[in-house]
C-alpha positions in Angstrom: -15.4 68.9 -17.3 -13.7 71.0 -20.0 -15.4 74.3 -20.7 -16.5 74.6 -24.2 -18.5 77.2 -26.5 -22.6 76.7 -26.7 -25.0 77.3 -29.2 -28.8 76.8 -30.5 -29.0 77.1 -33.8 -32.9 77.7 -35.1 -32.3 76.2 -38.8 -30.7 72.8 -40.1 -28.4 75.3 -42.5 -26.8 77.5 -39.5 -26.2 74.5 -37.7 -25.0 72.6 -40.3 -22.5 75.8 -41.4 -21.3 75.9 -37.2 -20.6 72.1 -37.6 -18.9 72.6 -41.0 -16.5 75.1 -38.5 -15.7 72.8 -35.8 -16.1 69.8 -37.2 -14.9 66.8 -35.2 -14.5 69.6 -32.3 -17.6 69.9 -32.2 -20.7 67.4 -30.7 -24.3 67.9 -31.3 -26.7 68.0 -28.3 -30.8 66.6 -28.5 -31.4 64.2 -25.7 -28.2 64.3 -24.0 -28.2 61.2 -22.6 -25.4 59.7 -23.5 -23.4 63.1 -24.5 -23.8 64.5 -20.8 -22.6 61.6 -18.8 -19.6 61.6 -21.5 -19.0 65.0 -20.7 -19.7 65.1 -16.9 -16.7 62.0 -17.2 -14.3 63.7 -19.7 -14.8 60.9 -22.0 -15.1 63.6 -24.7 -13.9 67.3 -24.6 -15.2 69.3 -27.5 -14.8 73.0 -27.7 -18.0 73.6 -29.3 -21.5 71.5 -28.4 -24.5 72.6 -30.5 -27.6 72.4 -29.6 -30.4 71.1 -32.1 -33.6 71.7 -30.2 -34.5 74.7 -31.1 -34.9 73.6 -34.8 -38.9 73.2 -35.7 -38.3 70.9 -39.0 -36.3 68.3 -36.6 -39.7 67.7 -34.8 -41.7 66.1 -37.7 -43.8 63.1 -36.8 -45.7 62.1 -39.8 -46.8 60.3 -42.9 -46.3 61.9 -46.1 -45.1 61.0 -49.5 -45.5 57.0 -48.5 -42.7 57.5 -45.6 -43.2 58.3 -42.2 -40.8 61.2 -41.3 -39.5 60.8 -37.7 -37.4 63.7 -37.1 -34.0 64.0 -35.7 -35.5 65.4 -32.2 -38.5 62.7 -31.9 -38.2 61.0 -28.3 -38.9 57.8 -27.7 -41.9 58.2 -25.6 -43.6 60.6 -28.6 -43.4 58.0 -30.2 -45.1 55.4 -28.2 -47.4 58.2 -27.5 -48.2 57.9 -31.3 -51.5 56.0 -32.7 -49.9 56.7 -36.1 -46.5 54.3 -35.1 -49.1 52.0 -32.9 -51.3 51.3 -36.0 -48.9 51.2 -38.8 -45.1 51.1 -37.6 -46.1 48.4 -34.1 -42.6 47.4 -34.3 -41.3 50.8 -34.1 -43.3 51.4 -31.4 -42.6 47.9 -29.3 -39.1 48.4 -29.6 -39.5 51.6 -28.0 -41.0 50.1 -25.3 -38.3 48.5 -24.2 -35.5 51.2 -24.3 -34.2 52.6 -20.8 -37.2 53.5 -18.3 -39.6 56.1 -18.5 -37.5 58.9 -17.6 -34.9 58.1 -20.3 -37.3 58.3 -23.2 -38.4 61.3 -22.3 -35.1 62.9 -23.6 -33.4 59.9 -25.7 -34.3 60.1 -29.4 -34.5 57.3 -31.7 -31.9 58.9 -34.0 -29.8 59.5 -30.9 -30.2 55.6 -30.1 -28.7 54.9 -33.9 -26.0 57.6 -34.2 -24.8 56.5 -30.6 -24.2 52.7 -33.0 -23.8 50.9 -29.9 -24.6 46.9 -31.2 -27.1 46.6 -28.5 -29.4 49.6 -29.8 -32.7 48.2 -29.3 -34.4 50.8 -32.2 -31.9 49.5 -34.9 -33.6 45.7 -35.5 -37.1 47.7 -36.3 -35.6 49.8 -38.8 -33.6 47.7 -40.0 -36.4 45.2 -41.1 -38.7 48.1 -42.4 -35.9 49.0 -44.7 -35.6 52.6 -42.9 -33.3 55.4 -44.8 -31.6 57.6 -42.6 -31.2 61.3 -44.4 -28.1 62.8 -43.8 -27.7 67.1 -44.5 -24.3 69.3 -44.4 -23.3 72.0 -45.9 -22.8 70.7 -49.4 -26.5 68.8 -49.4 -28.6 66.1 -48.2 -28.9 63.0 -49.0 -30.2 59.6 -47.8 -28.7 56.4 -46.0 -30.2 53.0 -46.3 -30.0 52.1 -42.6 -28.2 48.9 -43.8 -25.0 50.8 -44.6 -25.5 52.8 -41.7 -23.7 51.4 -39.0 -19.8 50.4 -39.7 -18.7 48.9 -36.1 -19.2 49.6 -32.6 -19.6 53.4 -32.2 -19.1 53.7 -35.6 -20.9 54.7 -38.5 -21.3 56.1 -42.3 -21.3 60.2 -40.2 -18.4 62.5 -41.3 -17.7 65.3 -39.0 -19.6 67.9 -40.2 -22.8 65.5 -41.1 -26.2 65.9 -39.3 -28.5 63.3 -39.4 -32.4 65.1 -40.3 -34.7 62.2 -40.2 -35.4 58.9 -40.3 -37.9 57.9 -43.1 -40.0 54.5 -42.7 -41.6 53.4 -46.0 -45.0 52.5 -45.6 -46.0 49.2 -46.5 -49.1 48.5 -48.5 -49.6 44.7 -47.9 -50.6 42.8 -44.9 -48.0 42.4 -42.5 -47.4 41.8 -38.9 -43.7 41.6 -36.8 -42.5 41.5 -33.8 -39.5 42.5 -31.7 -38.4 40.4 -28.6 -35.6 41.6 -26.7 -34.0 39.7 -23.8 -32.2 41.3 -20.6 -30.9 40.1 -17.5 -33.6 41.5 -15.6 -36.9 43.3 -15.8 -36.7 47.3 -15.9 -33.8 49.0 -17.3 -31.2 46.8 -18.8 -29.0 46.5 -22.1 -30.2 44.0 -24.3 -28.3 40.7 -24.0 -29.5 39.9 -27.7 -32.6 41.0 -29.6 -34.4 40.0 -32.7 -37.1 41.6 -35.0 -39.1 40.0 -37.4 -41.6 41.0 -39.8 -44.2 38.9 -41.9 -45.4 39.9 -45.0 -48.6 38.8 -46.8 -46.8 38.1 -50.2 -44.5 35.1 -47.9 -41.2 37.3 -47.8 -40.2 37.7 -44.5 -37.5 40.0 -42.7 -35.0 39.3 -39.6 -32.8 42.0 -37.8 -30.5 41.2 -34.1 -28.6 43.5 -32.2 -26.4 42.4 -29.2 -25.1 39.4 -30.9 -22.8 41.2 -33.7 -20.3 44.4 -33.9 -23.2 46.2 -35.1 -27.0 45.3 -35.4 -27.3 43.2 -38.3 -30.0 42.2 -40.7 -30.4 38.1 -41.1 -30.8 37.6 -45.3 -29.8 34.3 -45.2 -32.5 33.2 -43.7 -34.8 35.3 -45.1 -34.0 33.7 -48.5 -34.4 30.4 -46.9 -38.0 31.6 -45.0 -39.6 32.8 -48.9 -42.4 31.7 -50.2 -42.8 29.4 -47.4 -45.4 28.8 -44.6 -43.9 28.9 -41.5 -45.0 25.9 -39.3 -42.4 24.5 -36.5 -40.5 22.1 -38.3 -39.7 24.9 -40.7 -38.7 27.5 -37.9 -36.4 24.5 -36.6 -34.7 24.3 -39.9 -34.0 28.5 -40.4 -32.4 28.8 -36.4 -28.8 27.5 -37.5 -29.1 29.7 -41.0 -30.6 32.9 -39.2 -27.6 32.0 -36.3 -24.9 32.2 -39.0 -25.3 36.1 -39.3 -24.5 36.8 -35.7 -21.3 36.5 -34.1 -21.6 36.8 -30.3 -18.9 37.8 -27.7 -18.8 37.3 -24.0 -19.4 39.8 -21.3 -20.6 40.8 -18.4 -24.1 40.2 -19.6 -23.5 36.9 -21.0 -21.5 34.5 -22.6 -21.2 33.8 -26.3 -23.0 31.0 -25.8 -25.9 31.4 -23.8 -26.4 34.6 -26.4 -26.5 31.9 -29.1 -28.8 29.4 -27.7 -30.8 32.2 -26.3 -30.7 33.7 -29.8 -32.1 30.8 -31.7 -35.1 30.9 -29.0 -36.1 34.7 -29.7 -36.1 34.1 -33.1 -38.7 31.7 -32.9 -40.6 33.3 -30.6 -40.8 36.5 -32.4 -41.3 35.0 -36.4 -44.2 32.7 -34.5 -45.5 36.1 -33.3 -44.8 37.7 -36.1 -46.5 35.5 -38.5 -49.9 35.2 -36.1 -50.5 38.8 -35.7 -50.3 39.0 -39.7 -53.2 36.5 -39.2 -55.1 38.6 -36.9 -54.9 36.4 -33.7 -51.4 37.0 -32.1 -50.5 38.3 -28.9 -51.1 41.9 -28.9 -47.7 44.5 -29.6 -46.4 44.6 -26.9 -46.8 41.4 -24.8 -43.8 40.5 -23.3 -42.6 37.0 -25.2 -39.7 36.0 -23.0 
């Protein structure tokens, strides 16, 4: 490993004016779970890392202002920890379920999970389909992304060098709704997602899709949710919105599985997880949670 300067900056401004300095020299440090391993490999070799935990503001968990605020340094476990995400953000919280193992979350952060932009990140579907904003801050400002036009390929996204992502802010929704996010692997416990789907159901019959694993970059479905609107979802209708929700993914082969098999495998989730989706808006689905595949 390369040696390289250290610090822990106790505001979002002296951090952002040390980034601002190094720029792309530099790599900021919360979890560590993937910056480590690159490290300990020599997959990156900055001359500064900068250490974010020490700042108070990036620990906000909360509802205010119709959002909830999920700071920059917000692990995964706090928030399945959370009867505020349980109740009112269940999609949040199932996907975070499924991330790593126990150890993992207790370190990776959900903004981590996005700014990492791998297309199997298993937080991006949920945030995608509760319209998420992602607020950026440098030195010139803040401002805030739509999560939509976060992610620009794999490992890539909207961040200059220089940019530090604050928060992540979920709008509340005031309607009935219920969703669902159903992620397949090879293999119970610890596993990349071969592909993954979340869907959410909305009283007013609008209805929202997000994948991951099964694009260059989790992707949200509109296609299909144009199709699905204003309807009631029954089986024959489900049948006829898998090839138009299939038409926003383009799958690749790998180790985990072939193009194919993601397809077909695809299509199933999907219907699994609106099914799901559209019951626990009704009250009698499987509970958040429940394994569907």
């Amino acid at each position: 490993m390369k040696n390289f300067d250290y610090a822990k900056p106790t505001s979002l401004s002296e951090a952002a004016s040390l980034y601002a300095e190094y720029k792309d020299k530099a790599r900021l440090l919360l979890g560590g779970t993937d910056l480590i391993v690159m490290l300990n490999d020599g997959v990156i070799t900055p001359d500064m890392v900068i250490d974010l935990k020490g700042i108070d503001e990036l620990k906000r968990l909360e509802v205010k202002d119709g959002f909830l605020h999920i700071g920059a340094a917000v692990t995964f476990n706090e928030l399945i920890d959370s009867e505020l995400v349980k109740k009112d953000f269940p999609v949040i919280w199932e996907s975070a379920r499924t991330v790593a193992s126990t150890g993992v979350r207790n370190r990776a952060t959900l903004v981590g999970n996005i700014c990492s932009a791998v297309p199997s990140a298993d937080s991006a579907p949920s945030l995608l389909i509760r319209e998420a904003l992602v607020t950026v801050v440098n030195t010139e400002g803040e401002k805030d992304v739509p999560i939509v036009e976060f992610f620009k390929g794999p490992r890539k996204t909207v961040l200059k060098p220089g940019d530090i992502v604050k928060e992540l802010k979920v709008p509340v929704i005031s309607q009935r709704f219920g969703g669902s996010y159903v992620k397949l692997g090879r293999y119970d416990g610890e596993d990349l997602a071969q592909t993954g789907v979340a869907t959410l159901a909305l009283e007013d019959k609008t209805y929202r899709v997000a994948f991951c694993a099964v694009a260059p970059t989790p992707v949200r479905a509109t296609e299909v949710e144009e199709f699905l609107k204003g309807k009631d979802i029954t089986d024959e209708v489900i049948e006829e919105a898998i090839p138009i929700a299939l038409k926003a993914i383009s799958p690749i082969s790998d180790v985990r599985a072939s193009k194919e098999y993601r397809l077909h495998a695809s299509g199933v989730i999907f219907k699994r997880s609106l099914k799901a989706a559209v019951s626990r808006m009704n009250g009698n689905g499987p509970a958040y949670g429940t394994r569907l595949v």
